[in-house]
N, C-alpha and C positions, 0 to 999 in steps of 0.2 A: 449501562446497557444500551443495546441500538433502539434510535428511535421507532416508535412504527408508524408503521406506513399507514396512511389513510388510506377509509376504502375508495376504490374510483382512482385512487393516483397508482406512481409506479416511481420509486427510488430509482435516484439517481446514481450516474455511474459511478464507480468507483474504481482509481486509477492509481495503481501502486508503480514506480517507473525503480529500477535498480541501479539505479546514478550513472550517471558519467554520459548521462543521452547523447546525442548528438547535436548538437547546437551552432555548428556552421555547414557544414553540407546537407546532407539524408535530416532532414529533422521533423520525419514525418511522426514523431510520439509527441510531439510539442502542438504540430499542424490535427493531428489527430484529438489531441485533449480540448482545443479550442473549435472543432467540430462538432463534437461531444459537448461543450457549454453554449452552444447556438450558434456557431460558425460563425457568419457574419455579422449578427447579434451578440456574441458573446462579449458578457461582462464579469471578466474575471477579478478578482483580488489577490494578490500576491502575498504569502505570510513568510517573509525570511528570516523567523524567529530562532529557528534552528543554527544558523551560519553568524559569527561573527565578524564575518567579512562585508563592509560599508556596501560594495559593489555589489552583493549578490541580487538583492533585490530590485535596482535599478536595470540590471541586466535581463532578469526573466521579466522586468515589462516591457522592454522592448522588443523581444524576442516575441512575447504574444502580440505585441504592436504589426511587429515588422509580419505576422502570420495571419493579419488580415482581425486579430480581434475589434469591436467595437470599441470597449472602455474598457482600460486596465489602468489595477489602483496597486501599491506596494502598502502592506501594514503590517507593521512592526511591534510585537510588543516587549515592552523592557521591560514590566514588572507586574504582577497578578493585579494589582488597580487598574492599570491599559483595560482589561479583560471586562471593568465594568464601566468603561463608556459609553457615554448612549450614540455618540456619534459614529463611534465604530461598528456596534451591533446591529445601527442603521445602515451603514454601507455594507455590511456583510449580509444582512437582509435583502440587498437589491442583487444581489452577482449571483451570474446564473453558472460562474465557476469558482473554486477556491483552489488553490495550488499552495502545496507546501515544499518549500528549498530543501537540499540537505542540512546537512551538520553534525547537532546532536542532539537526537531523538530524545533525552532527557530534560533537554532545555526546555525543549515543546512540554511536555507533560507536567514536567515542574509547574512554567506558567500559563500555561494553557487550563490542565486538568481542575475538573470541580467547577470551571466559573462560569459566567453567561456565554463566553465566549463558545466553547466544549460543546455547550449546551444546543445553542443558535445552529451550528456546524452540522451536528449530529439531525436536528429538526430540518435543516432545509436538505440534506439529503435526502431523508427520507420524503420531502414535497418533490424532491426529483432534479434537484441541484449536484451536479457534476463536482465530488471531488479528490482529488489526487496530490501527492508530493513526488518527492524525487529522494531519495537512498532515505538518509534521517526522515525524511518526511512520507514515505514510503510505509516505516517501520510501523508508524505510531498511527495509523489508520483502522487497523485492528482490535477488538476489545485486548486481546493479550497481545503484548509485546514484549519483544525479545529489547531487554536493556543491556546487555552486554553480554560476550562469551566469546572463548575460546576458538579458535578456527582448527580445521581438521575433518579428517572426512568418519572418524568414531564418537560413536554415543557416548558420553563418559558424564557421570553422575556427578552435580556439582559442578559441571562445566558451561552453566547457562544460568544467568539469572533475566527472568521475567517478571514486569511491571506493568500496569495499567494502560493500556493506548487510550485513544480520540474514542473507540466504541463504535465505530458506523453498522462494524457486524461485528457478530461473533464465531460465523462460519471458517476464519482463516488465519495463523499465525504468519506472518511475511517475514522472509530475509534477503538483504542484499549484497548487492555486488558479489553476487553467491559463487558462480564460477571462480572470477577473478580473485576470491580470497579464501576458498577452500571450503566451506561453511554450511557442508551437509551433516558433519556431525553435530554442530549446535543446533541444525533444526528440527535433526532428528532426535534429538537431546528434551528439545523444547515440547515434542510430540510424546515423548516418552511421560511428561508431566501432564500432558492434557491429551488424550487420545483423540477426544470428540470433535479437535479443527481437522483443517485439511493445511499440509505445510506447501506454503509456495517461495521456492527459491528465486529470484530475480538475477538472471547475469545483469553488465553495465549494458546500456544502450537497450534495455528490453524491457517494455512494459505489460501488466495485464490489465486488460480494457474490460471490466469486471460490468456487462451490463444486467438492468434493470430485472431480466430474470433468471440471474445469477449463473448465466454464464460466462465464464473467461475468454475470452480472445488477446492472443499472443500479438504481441506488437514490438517491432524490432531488429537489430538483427543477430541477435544469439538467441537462447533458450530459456525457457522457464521448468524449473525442477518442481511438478507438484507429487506430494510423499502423503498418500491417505490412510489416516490408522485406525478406520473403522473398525475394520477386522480383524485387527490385531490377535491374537489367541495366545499368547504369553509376553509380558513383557515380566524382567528382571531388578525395576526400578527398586523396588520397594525393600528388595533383597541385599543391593550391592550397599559400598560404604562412599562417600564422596571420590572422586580419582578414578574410579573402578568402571570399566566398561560395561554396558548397559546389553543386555540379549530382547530383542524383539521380534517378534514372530508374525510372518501373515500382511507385513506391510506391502502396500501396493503403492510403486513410485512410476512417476509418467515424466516421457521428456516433451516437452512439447517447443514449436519453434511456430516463427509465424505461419498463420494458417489451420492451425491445430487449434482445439476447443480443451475446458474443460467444467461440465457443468456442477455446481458447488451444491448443487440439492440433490441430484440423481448421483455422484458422484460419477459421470460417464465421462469420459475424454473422448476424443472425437478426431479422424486426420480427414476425413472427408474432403473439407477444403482444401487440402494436401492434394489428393487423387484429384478432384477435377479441374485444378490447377496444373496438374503433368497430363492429363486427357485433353 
């Protein structure tokens, strides 16, 4: 469950990015997230738990180096014992950012979920500690997370399996690289299971800057797909057999691009910024 918030403070942001950011020209989601963990102060920690690849971690510290952060650490863990050192739960106690790599969002939860680690993460958020990933680390921000599915743009029952994320909230199911790999019907899939989040899509290159009174701001440059099934007024789940297309009713889907708002308590989306941007 998401931690709570003391009274008097205000949670921190929360940064889901849909992979593939931009990381040699435009790399204002990277310059943005280290604004968001105190700009010039920001002491971020890197978790490239997710990625198998040696370089991945070394790269996004330099990348918040070269963005003007103050102190950036890489920590890695290889095995749910990592999770209970005291040395690390200290360092992650001081960063006033935590960024997670891609990869594979399973790996995270595996050795991540249940330990002090999960735990620490979820608490300094909620003190108002900045955190975010990137595609896999994107995913597992959320209490429910999509662990694997089918790509395609139809509901089909049994075509999405969901696992436990990190928990920071429980307001929003994420997916990524959502354009680029087709994958409105696994999230609408995923919604068809749980009505009560709001679904946000992530294309690559585009983040949501999810602030402190929970609203979104689009960061990027493609779009974010949010599909809200408050209102849903029939869905077909309970009916169909696995394979079988899913009937939902009454959902309200938003496209939104940089500039555009969408707030996760009011459920209101917003192009405002849009208009006085072309005025």
């Amino acid at each position: 469950m998401p931690s709570k918030v003391p009274d008097g403070e205000m949670r921190g942001w929360i940064v889901p990015i849909g992979g593939a950011e931009n990381k040699e020209n435009d790399k204002r989601i990277l310059a943005r997230f280290v604004a968001v963990s105190g700009d010039s102060n920001a002491d971020i920690v890197v978790i490239p738990t997710a990625s198998r690849l040696h370089e991945t971690g070394p790269r996004y510290e330099q990348l918040f180096r070269d963005l003007g952060a103050a102190r950036v650490s890489v920590m890695d863990f290889d095995t749910r014992r990592d999770c209970h050192e005291p040395g690390r739960l200290d360092r992650l106690g001081e960063a006033s950012g935590i960024f997670f790599t891609g990869g594979n969002q399973l790996r995270l939860t595996t050795l991540l979920g249940g330990t002090p680690v999960a735990k620490l993460i979820r608490g300094r958020n909620a003190h108002g500690v900045t955190v975010g990933g990137t595609s896999a680390g994107a995913s597992i921000l959320s209490e429910h997370m999509i662990a694997f599915g089918d790509d395609g743009s139809s509901a089909i029952s049994g075509s999405v399996r969901l696992a436990p994320g990190l928990g920071l909230t429980n307001r929003f199911v994420i997916d990524q690289h959502f354009r680029q790999r087709d994958r409105l019907g696994r999230l609408l899939t995923a919604l068809a299971y749980n009505p009560f989040a709001v679904g946000i899509g992530l294309d690559e290159d585009t983040a949501a800057f999810i602030g402190p009174d929970d609203t979104l701001e689009v960061e990027g440059s493609g779009g974010v797909t949010v599909v809200d099934a408050a209102d849903v007024s029939f869905s077909s789940m309970d009916m169909v057999n696995e394979g079988q297309p899913i009937c939902m009713l009454g959902l309200k889907l938003h496209l939104l691009v940089t500039g555009a708002t969408f707030n996760l308590h009011t459920r209101v989306a917003s192009a405002a910024n849009l208009r006085a941007q072309k005025e």
